[in-house]
C-alpha positions, 0 to 999 in steps of 0.5 A: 189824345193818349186817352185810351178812348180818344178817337184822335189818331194822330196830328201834323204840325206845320200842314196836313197828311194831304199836302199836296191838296190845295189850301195847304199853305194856311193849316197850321196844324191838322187833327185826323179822329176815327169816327166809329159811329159814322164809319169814317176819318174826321178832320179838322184843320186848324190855322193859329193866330197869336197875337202880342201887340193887337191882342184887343182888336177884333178880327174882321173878315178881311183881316183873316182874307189869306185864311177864308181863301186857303181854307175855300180851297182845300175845301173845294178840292177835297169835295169836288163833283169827282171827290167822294170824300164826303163819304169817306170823311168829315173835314173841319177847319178851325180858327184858334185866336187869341184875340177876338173875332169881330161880332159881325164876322160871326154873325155872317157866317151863321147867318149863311150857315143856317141858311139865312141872309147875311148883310150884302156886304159881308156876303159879296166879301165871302164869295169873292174869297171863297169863289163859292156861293150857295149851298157849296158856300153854306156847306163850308161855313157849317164846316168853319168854328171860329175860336177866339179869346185863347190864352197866351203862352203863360195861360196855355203853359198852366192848362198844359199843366192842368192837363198833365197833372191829372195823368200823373200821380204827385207833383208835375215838373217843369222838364215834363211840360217842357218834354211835351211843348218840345216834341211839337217844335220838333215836329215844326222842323224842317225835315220832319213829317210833323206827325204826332201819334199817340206813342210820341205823346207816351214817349215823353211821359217815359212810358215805352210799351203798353205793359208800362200802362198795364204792368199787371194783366189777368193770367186767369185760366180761360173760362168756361161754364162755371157752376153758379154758387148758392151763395152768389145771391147773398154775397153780391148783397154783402158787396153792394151794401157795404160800407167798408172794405170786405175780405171773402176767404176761404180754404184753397181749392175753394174756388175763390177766382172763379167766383171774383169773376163770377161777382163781376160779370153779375153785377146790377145794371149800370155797375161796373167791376174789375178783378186784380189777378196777384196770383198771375199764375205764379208770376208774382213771385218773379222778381220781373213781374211784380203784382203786390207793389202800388206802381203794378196793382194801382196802376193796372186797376185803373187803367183797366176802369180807363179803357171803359172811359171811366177815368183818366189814365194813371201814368207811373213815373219811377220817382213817385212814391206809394202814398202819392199813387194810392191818392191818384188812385183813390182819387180815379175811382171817385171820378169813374163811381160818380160817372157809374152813377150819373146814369144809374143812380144806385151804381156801384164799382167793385173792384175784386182783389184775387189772391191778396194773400198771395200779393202779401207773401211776395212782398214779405219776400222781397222785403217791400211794402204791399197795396193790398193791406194798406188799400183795406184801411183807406177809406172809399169814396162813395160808390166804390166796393173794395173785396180781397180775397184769401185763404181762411188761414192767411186772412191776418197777411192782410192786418185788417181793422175790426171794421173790416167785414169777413165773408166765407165762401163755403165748399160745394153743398151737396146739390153743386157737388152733383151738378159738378158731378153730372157734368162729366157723368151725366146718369151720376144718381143723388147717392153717387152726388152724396157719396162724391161731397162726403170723400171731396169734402165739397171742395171744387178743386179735389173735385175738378182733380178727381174728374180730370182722371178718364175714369169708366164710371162713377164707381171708379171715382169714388174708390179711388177717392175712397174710403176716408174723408181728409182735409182739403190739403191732404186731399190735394196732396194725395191727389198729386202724389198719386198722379206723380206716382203713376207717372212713375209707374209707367218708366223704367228704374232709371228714368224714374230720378228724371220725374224727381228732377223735373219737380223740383226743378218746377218747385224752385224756379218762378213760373212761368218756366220755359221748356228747355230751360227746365230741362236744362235744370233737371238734366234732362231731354225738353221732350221729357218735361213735355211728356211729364206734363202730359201725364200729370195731366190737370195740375200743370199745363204749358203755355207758349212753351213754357211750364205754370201750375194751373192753381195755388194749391198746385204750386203751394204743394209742390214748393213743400214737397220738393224744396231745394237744399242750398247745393241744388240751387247752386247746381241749378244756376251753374247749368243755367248761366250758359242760357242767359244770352239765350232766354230773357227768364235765365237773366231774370232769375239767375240773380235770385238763384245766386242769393239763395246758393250763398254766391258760390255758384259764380 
């Protein structure tokens, strides 16, 4: 049922959603799934027989009288000649037995149900029970399963645990199985609605909104018509051929997002991939919302590869520990490559990890363990890929084996730089392309910031990128010292300090940053920081309110140029504390201001 592929809804113990039909008496428990296919709701309703001193006498058809005539009714008021529920939905009834059904019971109801003559007998009994006769009564025998041989409690309790075992990473304790058996006996009540949803079940595995399931999510910038890479082709083939875990690096500014997701929509027929976003538009330097521990990254990947049917959901507890949920893990992506290949045999699932190096550094900050290293050493079952990507320059965060390979990803050549190019200047010439690759150095993100600027012509980039080539962090440097400078230019003297005040605001608070509390921090007006991001234009964007660099290389500069001294911290967390009450982010991040003020500030 908490499957996220399950088409059941929602069950009642103890009646059914329409009690007030006739038959109600006799259904133990009813089961309500949507029917995608069919556009309708089906139903099954289900009647339970245990027994504990007659476990080895067959059921006869007279033995279960009270069931065949409660199940005739409900059947004959819900489709009467005035009822359209045959349109509108599929009913079902059930018998769940631990003891067995006689043979000749059987027998009888698929001899009518196919149409054929069950013995005289048989068939006299069943329409007297059912007031029913031909093809009302061959209708309701097709609509009649008939489940014997059930287990006891025992061997129900030790399939609960089977079952559980496999939502779980590590051991199943007894106050889980407990958990769940209690919540049915509380829906049996008196008082209750005996209804079951999917949330009940999630409840008692202590998972209380969906970001418990899916704690990491992609913050990646929305997509639009990326240029495909030269590379592409080759890279793919390096994927789909390895054998081992791969690393595809590069300088920043590279692209190195863009193309995760570029591998993992080109994928070969039949194969399936998924990209772990570690940068999350910053977000994985809040201590709210980490992406480098097991319990967010293990967690999100497979659930994600879950709601495509692949796998069984992943439930984290708070007590299980790292090496426990990279077996879960380990284990889920086995399951989802087999079922890949059980369609197409050569299938591959690929799991892409964006901004590994990312995930190291926030780990390394707050003195935790990461999945990203350690997920590079294991050894993957067949029919999985595992890549990380990184910075060239950060590929040892990672402390990959020899066995690991290294990709580079390269810059633009001089072909994408000019079909970059002609995308904002479309009459751009092949010397304007050369000369644009030769101050760009080929770089996507140097490029993209260039032509964010509204520029006249193509004459006009290039002399403001002109005259020199520079390294990409330089490039990107003078990039946005010149856009903050210019935002300068346009204030008086003593609205100046404010742009200082806002930037080191952003270099020292953790995205994503709300508004006012940003203005608060810098000592300014909210329209101010809204004006600012406005004229800086591309490296910043706001979102919901709240202020996040649109890339790594954004962030990672202004954390250079603008850190904070211990006093500004301090300055910050003062000013600040009176938003606690107001902003969910102040609570979040007053903790770490304290630490890095020395504790003064309180």
């Amino acid at each position: 049922m908490i499957h996220p592929k399950s088409s059941i809804k929602h069950i009642v113990i103890e009646g059914s959603k329409e009690n007030a039909v006739a038959g109600e008496y006799v259904i133990d428990v009813a089961e309500y799934a949507e029917n995608v296919e069919e556009s309708c709701e089906d139903i099954t309703y289900f009647q339970l027989k245990h027994s504990t001193q007659r476990v080895n006498e067959p059921f006869n058809l007279s033995d279960l009288k009270d069931t065949i005539e409660g199940f005739a009714e409900r059947f004959s008021a819900l489709f009467n000649k005035d009822s359209d529920a045959h349109q509108s939905k599929s009913v079902r009834f059930s018998i769940v037995t631990n003891r067995q059904i006689a043979n000749s019971f059987k027998a009888g109801i698929l001899a009518i149900r196919d149409g054929e003559q069950p013995d005289n007998q048989f068939q006299r009994t069943i329409e007297k029970y059912t007031q029913l006769k031909a093809d009302q009564l061959q209708h309701l025998c097709a609509s009649l399963d008939l489940i014997d041989g059930e287990g006891n409690y025992i061997a129900q309790r030790h399939e609960l645990h089977a079952e559980i075992s496999e939502l779980l990473a590590g051991a199943v304790d007894n106050a889980q199985i407990d958990s769940v058996i209690a919540l049915v006996q509380d829906k049996a009540l008196p008082g209750s609605n005996g209804e079951i949803v999917r949330e009940d079940i999630l409840k008692r595995f202590g998972v209380t909104s969906n970001r418990d399931l899916f704690p990491a999510p992609p913050e990646f910038e929305k997509s639009k018509d990326y240029i495909k890479r030269e590379q592409h082709e080759i890279l793919i083939n390096n994927i789909l051929e390895a054998s081992t875990p791969l690393i595809i690096h590069a300088n920043g500014g590279v692209g190195k997002s863009v193309f995760a997701r570029q591998i993992a929509e080109s994928l070969p027929a039949g194969s399936f991939g998924i990209v772990y976003d570690c940068f999350g538009s910053g977000k994985y330097r809040n201590g709210s919302e980490p992406r480098h521990r097991h319990r967010d990254a293990l967690i999100q990947i497979v659930n994600e590869i879950a709601l495509h049917g692949l796998c069984e959901l992943l439930i984290p507890r708070d007590t299980d520990l790292d090496d426990a949920i990279l077996r879960a893990f380990l284990l889920r992506l086995s399951v989802a490559a087999t079922a890949l290949r059980t369609i197409h045999q050569d299938a591959v699932l690929v799991i892409l990890i964006d901004a590994a190096d990312n995930a190291e550094m926030a780990a390394k900050e707050f003195a935790q363990s990461c999945f990203a290293n350690q997920l590079l050493r294991e050894e993957l079952p067949v029919g999985v890929r595992i890549v990380a990507l990184c910075r060239t320059e950060r590929i040892n965060l990672l402390q990959p084996l020899s066995t690991v390979q290294r990709l580079e990803l390269l810059p633009f050549s001089e072909t994408e730089t000019l079909t970059h190019l002609q995308e904002h200047f479309p009459d751009a010439a092949d010397f304007d392309g050369v000369e644009f690759h030769r101050l760009t150095g080929g770089n996507p993100r140097v490029q993209a910031n260039a032509l964010s600027i509204n520029y006249n012509d193509v004459a006009d980039v290039l002399a403001a990128l002109g005259p020199s080539v520079t390294t990409v962090d330089e490039q990107i440097a003078a990039q946005l010292e010149s856009a903050i400078a210019k935002v300068k230019d346009k204030l008086p003297n003593d609205f100046q300090q404010c742009v200082d005040a806002i930037c080191l605001g952003l270099a020292n608070l953790t995205p994503f940053i709300p508004i006012q509390v940003l203005a608060t921090a810098a000592e300014i007006e909210a329209s101010t920081v809204v004006s600012f991001v406005a004229d800086l234009g591309r490296p910043l964007w706001i979102s919901e309110n709240s202020v996040q660099f649109r890339d790594e290389p954004t962030e990672t500069w202004f954390r250079a140029r603008f850190s904070a001294s211990m006093e500004q911290i301090e300055g910050y967390a003062t000013r600040l504390k009176p938003l606690a009450s107001e902003f969910a982010y102040v609570a979040q991040v007053l903790p770490s201001l304290l630490l890095q003020s020395g504790g003064s500030a309180f």
